[in-house]
N, C-alpha and C positions, 0 to 999 in steps of 0.2 A: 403458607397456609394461614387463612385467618381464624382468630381465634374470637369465638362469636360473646361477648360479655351479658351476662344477665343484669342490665342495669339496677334495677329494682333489690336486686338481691345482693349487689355490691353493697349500694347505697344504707340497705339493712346492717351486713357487717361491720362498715366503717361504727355506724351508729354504736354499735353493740360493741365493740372495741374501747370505743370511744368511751364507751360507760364506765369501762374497765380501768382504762387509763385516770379518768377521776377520780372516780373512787380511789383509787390509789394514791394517787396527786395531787388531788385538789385541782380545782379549776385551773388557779393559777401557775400549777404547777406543769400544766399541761401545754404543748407545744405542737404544732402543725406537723411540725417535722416527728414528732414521738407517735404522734397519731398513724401519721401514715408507716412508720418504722415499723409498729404494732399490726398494720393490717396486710404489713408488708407489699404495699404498693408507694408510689413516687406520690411527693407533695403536688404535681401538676394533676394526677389523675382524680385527688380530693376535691380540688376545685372545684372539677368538671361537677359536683353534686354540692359543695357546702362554700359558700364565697367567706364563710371565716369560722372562726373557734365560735364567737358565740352563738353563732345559728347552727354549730353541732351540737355543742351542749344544748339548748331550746328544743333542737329535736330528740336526741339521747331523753331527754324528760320525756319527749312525747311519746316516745317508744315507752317507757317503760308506762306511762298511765294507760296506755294505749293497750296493754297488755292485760290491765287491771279491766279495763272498761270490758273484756272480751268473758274476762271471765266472770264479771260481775252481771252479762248480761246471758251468761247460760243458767246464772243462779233466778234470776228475775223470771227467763222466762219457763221455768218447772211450773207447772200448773195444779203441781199435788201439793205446794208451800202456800203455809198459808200469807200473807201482807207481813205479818210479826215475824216470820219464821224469814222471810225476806230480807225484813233491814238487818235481824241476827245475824244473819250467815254473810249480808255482802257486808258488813262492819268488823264480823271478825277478818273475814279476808284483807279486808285493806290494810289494820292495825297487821296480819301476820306479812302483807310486803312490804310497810314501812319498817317494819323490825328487821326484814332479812337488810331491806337497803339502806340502813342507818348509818354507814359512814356516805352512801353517795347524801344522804339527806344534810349531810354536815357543808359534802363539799356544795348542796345548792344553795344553804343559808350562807355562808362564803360566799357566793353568784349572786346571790339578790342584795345581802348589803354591800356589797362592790359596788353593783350596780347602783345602788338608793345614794351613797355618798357621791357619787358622778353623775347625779341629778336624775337619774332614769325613772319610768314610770313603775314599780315593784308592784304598787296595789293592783294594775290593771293585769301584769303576766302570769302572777298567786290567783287572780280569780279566774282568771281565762284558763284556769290549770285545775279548780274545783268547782266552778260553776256547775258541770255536769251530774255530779257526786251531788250538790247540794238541792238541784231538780229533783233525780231520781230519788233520793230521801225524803222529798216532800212528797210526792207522787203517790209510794207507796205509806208513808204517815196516813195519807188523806183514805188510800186505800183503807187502810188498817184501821181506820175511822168512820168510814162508811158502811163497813163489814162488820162493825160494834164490835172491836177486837180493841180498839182504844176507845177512853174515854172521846169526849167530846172535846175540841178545841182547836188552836190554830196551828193546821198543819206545818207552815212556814215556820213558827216558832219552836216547834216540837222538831222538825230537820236541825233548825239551827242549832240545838242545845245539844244533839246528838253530833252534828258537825264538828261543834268546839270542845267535843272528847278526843278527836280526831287530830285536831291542832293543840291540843293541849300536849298530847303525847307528839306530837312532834317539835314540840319543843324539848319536852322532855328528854326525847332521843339524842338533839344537836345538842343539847345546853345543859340542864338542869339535872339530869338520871334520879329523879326521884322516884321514878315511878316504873315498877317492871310492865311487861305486857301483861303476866295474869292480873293486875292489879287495875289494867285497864280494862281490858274485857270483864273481868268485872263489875267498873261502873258502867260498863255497856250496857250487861246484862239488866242491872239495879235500876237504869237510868229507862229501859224499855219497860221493865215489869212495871214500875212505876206509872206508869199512863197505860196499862190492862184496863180493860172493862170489868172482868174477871180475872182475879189472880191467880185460880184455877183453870185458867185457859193458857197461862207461861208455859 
């Protein structure tokens, strides 16, 4: 009797596994053979979907922003939120799944300086991984600007400073722990009230 495989939904779990297994391990500690032990399928049937470690890991990342993007775009698109009420809710979200995924966060600064000391391109793979985030934060800025919900100014520049709260705590996460998450949603919060039109409209 054959047994019919849902491709698409294999190729999901290995991924998800996969996640598991880093976290755990570390990049490096991670193996073709533990991978497939973990999904309980044969290192030949892996293949057939990932031709090595590092294009699972790359996708394991893209699973998990991929996850963010779905939920950050049911927040966007609520039509009762106002532009402010927008960049608050998808910033806190992101800060609360970088907090849940803090040690996968360890093992991808582990991945990229591996990578960056073996000559690879890090700047291009980190943007191609928040490019998106830093659109949509511009997007709704300019909204929230147009709307006279913020001052006047440069949209671009107002994304980016709220960005590099975003990176800053992920360093904090991998490196530094200076900073808890209430500490950072709070200068979220400080960092949005701050560019009000009205302070009476936070």
């Amino acid at each position: 009797m054959t047994v019919l495989v849902d491709h698409q939904e294999r190729r999901k779990m290995i991924l998800e596994r996969a996640f598991e297994l880093f976290a755990e391990e570390g990049f490096s500690g991670v193996t073709y053979q533990k991978i497939a032990d973990r999904c309980g399928i044969s290192r030949t049937s892996i293949y057939k979907y990932f031709k090595d470690k590092d294009q699972i890991f790359i996708f394991a990342i893209k699973l998990s922003t991929d996850k963010l993007s779905s939920i950050v775009e049911k927040v966007v698109a609520r039509h009762e939120l106002t532009p402010v009420d927008k960049i608050r809710r998808v910033l806190h979200l992101t800060i609360k799944l970088l907090t849940d995924n803090q040690v996968f966060l360890s093992v991808l600064l582990e991945y990229l300086t591996s990578l960056k000391s073996s000559g690879g391109d890090v700047r291009h793979k980190a943007r191609a991984r928040t490019i998106g985030m830093r659109v949509l934060l511009t997007r709704l800025v300019r909204d929230a600007i147009q709307q006279k919900f913020f001052r006047k100014g440069d949209p671009e520049l107002i994304a980016s400073r709220l960005f590099c709260i975003i990176e800053a705590y992920v360093l904090n996460l991998t490196v530094t722990d200076m900073m808890d998450r209430r500490e950072c949603l709070s200068l979220i919060d400080s960092s949005i009230d701050g560019c009000l039109l009205d302070a009476g409209r936070a």
